[in-house]
Every structure is written in C-alpha cells, then in structure tokens.
PyMOL CGO cylinders between C-alpha atoms (Angstrom):
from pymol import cmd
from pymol.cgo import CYLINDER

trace = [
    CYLINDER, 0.00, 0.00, 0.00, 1.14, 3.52, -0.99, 0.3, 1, 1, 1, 1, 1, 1,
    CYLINDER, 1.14, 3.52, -0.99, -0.27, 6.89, -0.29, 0.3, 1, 1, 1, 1, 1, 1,
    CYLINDER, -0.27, 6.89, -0.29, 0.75, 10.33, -2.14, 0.3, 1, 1, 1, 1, 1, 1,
    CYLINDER, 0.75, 10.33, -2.14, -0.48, 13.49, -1.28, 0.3, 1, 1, 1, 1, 1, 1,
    CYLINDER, -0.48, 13.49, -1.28, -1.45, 16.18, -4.07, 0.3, 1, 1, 1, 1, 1, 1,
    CYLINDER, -1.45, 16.18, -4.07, -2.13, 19.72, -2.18, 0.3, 1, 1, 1, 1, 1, 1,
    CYLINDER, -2.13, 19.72, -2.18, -4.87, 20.93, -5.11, 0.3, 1, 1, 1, 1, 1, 1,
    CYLINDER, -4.87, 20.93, -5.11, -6.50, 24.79, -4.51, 0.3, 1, 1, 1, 1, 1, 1,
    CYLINDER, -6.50, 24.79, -4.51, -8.37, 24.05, -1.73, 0.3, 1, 1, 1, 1, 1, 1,
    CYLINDER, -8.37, 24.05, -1.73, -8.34, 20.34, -0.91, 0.3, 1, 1, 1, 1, 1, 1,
    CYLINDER, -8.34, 20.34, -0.91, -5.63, 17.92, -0.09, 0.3, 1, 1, 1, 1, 1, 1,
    CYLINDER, -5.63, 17.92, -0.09, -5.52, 14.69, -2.32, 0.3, 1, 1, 1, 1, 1, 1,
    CYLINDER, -5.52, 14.69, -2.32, -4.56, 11.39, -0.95, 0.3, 1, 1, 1, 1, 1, 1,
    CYLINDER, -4.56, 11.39, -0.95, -3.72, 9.01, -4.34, 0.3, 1, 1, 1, 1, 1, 1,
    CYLINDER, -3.72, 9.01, -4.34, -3.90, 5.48, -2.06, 0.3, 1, 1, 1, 1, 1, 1,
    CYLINDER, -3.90, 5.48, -2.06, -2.11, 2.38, -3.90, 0.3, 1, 1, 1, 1, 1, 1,
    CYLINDER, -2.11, 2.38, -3.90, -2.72, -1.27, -3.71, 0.3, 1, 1, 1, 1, 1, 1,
    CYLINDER, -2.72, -1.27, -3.71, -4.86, -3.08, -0.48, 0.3, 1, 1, 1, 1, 1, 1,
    CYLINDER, -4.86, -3.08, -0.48, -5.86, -1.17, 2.68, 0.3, 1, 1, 1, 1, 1, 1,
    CYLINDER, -5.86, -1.17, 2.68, -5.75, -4.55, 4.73, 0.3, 1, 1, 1, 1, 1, 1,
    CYLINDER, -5.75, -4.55, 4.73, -4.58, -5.57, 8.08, 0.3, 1, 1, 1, 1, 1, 1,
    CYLINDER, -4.58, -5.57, 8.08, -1.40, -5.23, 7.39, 0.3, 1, 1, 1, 1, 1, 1,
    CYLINDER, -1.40, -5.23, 7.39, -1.30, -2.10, 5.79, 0.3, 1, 1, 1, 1, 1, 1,
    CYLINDER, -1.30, -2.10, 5.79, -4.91, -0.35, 7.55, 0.3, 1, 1, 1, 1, 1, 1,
    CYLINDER, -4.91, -0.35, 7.55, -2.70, 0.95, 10.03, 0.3, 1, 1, 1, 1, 1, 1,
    CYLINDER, -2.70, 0.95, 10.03, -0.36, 2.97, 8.11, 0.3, 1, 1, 1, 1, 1, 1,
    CYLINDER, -0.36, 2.97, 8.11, -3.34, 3.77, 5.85, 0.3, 1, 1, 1, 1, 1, 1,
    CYLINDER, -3.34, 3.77, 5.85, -4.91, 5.82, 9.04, 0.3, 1, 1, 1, 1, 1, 1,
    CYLINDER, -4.91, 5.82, 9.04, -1.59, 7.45, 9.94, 0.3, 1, 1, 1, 1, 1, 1,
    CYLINDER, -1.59, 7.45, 9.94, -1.90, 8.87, 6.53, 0.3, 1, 1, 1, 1, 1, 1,
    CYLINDER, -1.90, 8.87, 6.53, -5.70, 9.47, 6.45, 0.3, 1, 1, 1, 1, 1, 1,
    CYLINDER, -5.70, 9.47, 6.45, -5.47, 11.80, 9.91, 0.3, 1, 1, 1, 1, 1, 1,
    CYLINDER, -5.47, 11.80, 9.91, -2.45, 13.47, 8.95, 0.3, 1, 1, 1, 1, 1, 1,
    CYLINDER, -2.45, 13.47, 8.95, -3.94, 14.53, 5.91, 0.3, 1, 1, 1, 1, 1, 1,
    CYLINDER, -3.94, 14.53, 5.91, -7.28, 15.48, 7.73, 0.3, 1, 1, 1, 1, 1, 1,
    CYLINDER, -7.28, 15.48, 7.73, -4.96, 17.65, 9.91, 0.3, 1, 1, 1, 1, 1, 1,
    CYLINDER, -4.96, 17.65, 9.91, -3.08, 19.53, 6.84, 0.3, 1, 1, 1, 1, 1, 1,
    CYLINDER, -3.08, 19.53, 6.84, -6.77, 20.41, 5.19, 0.3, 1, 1, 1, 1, 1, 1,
    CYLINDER, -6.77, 20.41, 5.19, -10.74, 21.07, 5.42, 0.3, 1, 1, 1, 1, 1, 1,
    CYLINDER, -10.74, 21.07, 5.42, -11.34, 19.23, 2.61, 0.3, 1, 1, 1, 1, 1, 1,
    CYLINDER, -11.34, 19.23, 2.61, -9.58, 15.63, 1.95, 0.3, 1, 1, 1, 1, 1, 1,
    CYLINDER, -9.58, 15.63, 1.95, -10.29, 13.52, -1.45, 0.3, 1, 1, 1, 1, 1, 1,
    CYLINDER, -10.29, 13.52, -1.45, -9.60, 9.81, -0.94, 0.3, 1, 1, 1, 1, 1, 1,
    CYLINDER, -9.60, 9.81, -0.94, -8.25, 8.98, -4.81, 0.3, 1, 1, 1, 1, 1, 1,
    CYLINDER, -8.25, 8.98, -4.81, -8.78, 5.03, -4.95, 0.3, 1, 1, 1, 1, 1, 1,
    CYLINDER, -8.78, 5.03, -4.95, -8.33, 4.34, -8.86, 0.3, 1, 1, 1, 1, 1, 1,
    CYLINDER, -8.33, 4.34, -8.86, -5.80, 2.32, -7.79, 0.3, 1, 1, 1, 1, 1, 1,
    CYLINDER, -5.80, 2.32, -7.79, -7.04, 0.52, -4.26, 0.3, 1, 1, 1, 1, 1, 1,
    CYLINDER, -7.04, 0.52, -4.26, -7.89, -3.12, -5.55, 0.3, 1, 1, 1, 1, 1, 1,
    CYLINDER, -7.89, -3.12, -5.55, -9.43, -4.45, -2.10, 0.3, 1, 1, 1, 1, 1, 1,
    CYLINDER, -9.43, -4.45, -2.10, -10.21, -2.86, 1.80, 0.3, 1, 1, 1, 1, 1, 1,
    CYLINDER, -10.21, -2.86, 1.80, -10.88, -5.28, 4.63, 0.3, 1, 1, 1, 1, 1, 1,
    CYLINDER, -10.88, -5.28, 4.63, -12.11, -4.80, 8.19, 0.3, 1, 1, 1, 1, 1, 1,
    CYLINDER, -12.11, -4.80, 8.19, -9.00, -3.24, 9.43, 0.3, 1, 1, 1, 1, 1, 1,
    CYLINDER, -9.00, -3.24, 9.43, -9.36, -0.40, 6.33, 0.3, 1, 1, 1, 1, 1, 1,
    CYLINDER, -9.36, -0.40, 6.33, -12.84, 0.02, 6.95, 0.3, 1, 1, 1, 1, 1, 1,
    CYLINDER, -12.84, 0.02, 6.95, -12.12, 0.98, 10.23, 0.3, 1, 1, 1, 1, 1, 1,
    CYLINDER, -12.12, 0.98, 10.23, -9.51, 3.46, 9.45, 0.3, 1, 1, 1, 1, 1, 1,
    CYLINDER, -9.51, 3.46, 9.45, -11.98, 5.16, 7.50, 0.3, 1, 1, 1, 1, 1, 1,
    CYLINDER, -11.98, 5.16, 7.50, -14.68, 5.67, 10.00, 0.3, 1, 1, 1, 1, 1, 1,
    CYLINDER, -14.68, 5.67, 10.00, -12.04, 6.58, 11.88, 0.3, 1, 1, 1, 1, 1, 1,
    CYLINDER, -12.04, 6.58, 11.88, -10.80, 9.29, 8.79, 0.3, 1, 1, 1, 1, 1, 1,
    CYLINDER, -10.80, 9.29, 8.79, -14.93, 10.18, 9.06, 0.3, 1, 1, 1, 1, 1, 1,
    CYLINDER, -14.93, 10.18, 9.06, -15.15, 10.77, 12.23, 0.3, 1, 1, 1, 1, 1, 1,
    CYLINDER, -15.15, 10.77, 12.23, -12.00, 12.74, 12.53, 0.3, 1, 1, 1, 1, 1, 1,
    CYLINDER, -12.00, 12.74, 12.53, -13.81, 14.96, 9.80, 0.3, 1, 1, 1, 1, 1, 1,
    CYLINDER, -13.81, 14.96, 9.80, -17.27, 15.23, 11.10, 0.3, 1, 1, 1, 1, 1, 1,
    CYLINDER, -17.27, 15.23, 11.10, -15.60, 15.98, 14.51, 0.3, 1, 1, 1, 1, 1, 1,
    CYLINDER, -15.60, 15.98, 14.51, -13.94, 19.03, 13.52, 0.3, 1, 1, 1, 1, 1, 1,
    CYLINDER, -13.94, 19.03, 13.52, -16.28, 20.03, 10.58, 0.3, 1, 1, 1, 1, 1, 1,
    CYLINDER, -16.28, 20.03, 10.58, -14.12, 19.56, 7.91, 0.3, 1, 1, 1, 1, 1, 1,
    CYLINDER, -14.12, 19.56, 7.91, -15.16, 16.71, 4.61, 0.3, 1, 1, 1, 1, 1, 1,
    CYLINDER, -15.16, 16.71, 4.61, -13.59, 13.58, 3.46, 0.3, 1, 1, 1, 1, 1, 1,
    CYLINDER, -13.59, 13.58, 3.46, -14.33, 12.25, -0.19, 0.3, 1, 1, 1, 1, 1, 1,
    CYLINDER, -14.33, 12.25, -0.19, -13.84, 9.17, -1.60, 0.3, 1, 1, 1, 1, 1, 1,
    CYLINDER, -13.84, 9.17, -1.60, -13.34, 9.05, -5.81, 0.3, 1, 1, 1, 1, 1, 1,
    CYLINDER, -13.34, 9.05, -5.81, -12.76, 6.89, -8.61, 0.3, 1, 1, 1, 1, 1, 1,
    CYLINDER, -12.76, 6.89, -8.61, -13.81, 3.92, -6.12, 0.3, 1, 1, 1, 1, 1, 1,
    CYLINDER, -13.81, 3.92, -6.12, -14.02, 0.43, -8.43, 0.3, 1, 1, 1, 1, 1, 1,
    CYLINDER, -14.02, 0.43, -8.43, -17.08, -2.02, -8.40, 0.3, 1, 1, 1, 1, 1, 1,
    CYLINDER, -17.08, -2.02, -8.40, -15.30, -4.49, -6.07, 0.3, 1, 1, 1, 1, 1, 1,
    CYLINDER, -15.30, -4.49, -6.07, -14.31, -1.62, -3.48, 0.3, 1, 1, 1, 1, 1, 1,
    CYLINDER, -14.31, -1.62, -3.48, -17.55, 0.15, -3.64, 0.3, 1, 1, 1, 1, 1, 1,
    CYLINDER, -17.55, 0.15, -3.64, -19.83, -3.75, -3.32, 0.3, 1, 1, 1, 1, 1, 1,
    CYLINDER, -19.83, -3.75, -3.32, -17.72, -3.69, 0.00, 0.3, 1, 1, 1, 1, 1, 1,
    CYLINDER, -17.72, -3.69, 0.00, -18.68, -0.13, 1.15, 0.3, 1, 1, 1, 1, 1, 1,
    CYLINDER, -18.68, -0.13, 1.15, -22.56, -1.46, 0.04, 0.3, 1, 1, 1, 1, 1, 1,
    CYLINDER, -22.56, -1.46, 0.04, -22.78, -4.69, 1.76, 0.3, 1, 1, 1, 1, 1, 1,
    CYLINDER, -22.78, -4.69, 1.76, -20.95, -3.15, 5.00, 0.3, 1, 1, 1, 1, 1, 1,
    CYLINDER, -20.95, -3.15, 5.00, -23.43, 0.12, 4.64, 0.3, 1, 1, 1, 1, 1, 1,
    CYLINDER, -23.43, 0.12, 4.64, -20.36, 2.42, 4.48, 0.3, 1, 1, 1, 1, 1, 1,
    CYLINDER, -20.36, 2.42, 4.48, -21.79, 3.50, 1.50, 0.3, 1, 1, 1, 1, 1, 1,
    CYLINDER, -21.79, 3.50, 1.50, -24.62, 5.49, 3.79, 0.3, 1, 1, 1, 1, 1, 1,
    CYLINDER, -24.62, 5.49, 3.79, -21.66, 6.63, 6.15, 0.3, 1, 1, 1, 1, 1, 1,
    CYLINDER, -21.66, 6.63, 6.15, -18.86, 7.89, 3.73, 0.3, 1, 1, 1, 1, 1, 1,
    CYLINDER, -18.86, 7.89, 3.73, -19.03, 10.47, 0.72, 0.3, 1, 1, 1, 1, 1, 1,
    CYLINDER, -19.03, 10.47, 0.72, -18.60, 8.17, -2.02, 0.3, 1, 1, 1, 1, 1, 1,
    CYLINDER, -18.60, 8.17, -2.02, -18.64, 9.88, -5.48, 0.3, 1, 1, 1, 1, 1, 1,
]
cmd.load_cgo(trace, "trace")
C-alpha cells in the first residue's frame, strides 16, 4: 500500500495504492489523519485501491469521524465495483461520501 499526497487549490488529495488490509490499515490511518490535519477538505483517490478489509474500513470511520468531529469533509473518488460492493454490503456507503 502507498499513499501520495497532491495539495490541489483548496483540498488535499490522498492518491492510495494497492490493499488497505490488516497489514497495511494501520499505516493507511496514519496517513488518512495526517492529511485530515493539513486540510478542510480531503479527497480519498482510490483508482488504484484493488481491495479494503475490516481493518481499512475501520480506518476510514475513523478518517470520518475525525472529519465530522472538527467540521471539515472527506471524499472518496474513482472507487471500483469491487471496493464500492464492500462499502454497500458493510453500509459504508450510507456513512462515507462516495462519489
């Protein structure tokens, strides 16, 4: 797992690489809160995530919660069918801003 950040005019852009699992979820959130800290606005790029389990699941509602906590927005993009089934089946689909 990877994660670049792109600042863009007024949003920060984390491009996130390979599988947000159990062995990667945790460095995955170390990213996701710094980046929440360095912005209002944080876009979750994940053309290139191919698979999140449990442990990357959480680290998002974590991310969301960070964001809702101090008013500030977290967007997921470019999410593929086998990502976004997860986020449906799971009902993070209701919880995170999925576009």
């Amino acid at each position: 797992m990877k994660v670049t950040f792109e600042q863009r005019e007024d949003e920060l852009v984390l491009h996130t690489e390979g599988r947000i699992d159990t062995y990667t979820a945790e460095d995955f959130e170390k990213e996701l809160l710094s980046g929440i800290g360095r912005a209002d606005c944080v876009r979750l790029d994940f053309e290139q995530v191919q698979y999140v389990s449990s442990a990357g699941l959480r680290a998002l509602l974590n991310g969301q919660k960070k964001v809702n906590s101090e008013d500030k927005e977290m967007i997921l993009c470019n999410v593929n069918s086998m990502v976004e089934e997860v986020f449906e089946s799971t009902g993070f689909i209701d919880i995170l801003t999925v576009e």
